[in-house]
C-alpha positions in Angstrom: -16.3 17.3 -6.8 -16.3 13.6 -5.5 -19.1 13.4 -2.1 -17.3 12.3 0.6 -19.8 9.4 1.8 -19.1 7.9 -2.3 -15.1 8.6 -1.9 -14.5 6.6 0.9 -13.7 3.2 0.8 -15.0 0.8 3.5 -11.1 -1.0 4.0 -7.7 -0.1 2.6 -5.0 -1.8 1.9 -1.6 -0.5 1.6 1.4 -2.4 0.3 5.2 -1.4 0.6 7.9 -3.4 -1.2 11.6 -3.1 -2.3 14.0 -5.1 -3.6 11.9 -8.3 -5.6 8.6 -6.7 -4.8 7.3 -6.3 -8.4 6.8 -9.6 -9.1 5.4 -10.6 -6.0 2.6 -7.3 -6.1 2.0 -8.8 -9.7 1.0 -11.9 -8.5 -1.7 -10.0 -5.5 -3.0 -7.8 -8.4 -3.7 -10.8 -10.5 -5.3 -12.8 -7.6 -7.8 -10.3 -6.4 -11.5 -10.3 -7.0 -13.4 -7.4 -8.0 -13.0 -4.5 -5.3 -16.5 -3.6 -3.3 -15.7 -0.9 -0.7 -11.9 -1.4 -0.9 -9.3 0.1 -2.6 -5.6 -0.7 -2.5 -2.7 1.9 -2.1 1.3 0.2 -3.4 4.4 2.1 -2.6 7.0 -0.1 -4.8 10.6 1.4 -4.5 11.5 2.1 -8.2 13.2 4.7 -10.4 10.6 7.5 -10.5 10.6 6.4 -14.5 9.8 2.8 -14.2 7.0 3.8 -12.3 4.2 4.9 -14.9 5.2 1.7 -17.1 4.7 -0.6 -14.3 1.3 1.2 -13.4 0.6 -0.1 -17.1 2.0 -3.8 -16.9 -0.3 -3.8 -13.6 -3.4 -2.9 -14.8 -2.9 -5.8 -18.0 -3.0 -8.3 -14.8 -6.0 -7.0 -12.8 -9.5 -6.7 -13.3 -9.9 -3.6 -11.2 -9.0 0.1 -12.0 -5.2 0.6 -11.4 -3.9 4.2 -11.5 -1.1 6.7 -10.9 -1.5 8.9 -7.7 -1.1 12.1 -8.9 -1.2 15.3 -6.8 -5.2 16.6 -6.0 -6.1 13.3 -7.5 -9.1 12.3 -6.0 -9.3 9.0 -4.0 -12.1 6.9 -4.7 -13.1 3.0 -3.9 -12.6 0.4 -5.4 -9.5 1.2 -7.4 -6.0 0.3 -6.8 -3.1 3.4 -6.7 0.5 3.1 -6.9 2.3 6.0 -5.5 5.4 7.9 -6.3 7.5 10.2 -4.3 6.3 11.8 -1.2 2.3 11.0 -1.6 -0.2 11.3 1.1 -3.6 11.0 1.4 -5.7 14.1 2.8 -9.0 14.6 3.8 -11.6 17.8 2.5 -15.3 18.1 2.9 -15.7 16.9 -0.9 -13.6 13.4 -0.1 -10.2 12.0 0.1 -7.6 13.2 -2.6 -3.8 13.0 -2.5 -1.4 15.2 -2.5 1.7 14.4 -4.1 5.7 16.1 -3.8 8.6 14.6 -5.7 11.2 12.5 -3.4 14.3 14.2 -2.8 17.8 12.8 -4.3 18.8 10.6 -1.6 15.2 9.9 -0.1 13.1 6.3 -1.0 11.1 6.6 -4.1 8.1 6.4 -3.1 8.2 6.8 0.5 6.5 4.1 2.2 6.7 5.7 5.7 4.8 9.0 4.3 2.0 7.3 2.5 1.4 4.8 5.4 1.1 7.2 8.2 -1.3 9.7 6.1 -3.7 7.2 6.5 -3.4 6.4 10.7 -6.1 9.3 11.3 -8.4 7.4 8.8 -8.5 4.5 10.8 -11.4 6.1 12.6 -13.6 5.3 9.9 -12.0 2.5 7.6 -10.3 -0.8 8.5 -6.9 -0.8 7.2 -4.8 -3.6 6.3 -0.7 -2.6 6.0 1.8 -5.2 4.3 5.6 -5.0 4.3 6.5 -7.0 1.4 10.2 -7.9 0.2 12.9 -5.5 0.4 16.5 -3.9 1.6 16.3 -1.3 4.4 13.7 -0.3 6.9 10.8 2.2 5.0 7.6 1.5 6.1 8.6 0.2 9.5 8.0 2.9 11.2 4.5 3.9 9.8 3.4 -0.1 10.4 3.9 0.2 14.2 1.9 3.5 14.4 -0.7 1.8 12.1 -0.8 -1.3 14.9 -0.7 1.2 17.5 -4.0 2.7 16.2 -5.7 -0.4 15.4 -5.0 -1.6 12.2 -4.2 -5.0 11.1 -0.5 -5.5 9.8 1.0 -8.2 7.9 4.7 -8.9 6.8 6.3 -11.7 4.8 8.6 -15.0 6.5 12.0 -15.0 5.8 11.8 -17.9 3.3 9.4 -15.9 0.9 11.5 -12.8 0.9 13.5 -12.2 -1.7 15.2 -10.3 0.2 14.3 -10.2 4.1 15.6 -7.0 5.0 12.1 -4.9 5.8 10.0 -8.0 6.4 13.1 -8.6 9.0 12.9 -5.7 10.8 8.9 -5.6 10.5 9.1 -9.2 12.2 11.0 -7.4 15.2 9.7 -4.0 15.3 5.9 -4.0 15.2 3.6 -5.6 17.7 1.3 -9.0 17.2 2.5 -8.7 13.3 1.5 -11.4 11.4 3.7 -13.7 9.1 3.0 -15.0 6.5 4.5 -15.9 2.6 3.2 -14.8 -0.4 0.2 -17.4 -0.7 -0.6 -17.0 2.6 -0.7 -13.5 1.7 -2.6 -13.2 -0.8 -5.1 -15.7 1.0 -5.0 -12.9 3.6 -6.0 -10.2 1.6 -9.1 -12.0 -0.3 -10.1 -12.4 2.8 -9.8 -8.9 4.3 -12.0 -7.6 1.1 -14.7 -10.1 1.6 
């Protein structure tokens, strides 16, 4: 088993996209330096299919680790996770590990909502950094104001780098001191938050 003080990363960054996102969390993956103390957490709406592959075309554009979340997977630092269905992070006395349930018919796949509010009661021991990237609908939006509300930093993209604006929309309106950005600006963001 994985000691807790080795298993938990300094910061976090969690990423939830939609609609256009895949090229966009292509282009973050492929921009970041090596991860020291911070490991990354995606939740991409996609077929639960495509998801695997794209964990693959991912990790040919990024010099860190990039795996699947699977269910009792342990969490460690330094390594970028993309999620699938209903994943959440929980805490033992051996570390962080997540536990994983498929999404249900009609439900977003994965759910960004779930995965992002798993990780507010961490944020008494690790800075967290939450994105809302492109997309249609309103997952995440929910989980990104209780983030704020608990002290985490939260960042969303401006309507003219959305390919499509609905969640960075309703992020703009819904959740307190949010900061805008576009995708440069983003990633500038996020070099900076792991240095």
């Amino acid at each position: 088993m994985i000691n807790l003080k080795h298993s938990v990363p300094n910061k976090l960054i969690l990423i939830g996209a939609s609609t256009g996102g895949p090229g966009q969390i292509e282009e973050i993956i492929s921009s970041l330096p090596p991860l020291v103390n911070t490991s990354i957490i995606i939740a991409q709406h996609m077929v639960k299919g495509f998801i695997p592959s794209f964990t693959i075309r991912l990790k040919e554009h990024s010099i860190n680790k990039v795996s699947l979340a699977t269910n009792k997977n342990s969490f460690e630092s330094g390594q970028i996770y993309l999620c699938n269905g209903f994943t959440k992070i929980q805490k033992s006395t051996y570390g962080l590990y997540f536990s994983h349930k498929p999404a249900n018919e009609n439900s977003y796949n994965p759910d960004i909502n779930t995965i992002f509010n798993s990780c507010v009661p961490l944020l008494k021991e690790i800075k967290i950094l939450g994105i809302i990237l492109t997309g249609i609908g309103d997952d995440g939006i929910k989980s990104c104001i209780e983030l704020n509300l608990n002290g985490a930093r939260c960042i969303t993209e401006s309507k003219d780098s959305a390919i499509v604006d609905g969640m960075p929309c309703r992020a703009r309106k819904e959740v307190p001191n949010i900061e805008i950005s576009d995708i440069r600006g983003i990633i500038d963001k996020i070099n900076g938050f792991c240095n």
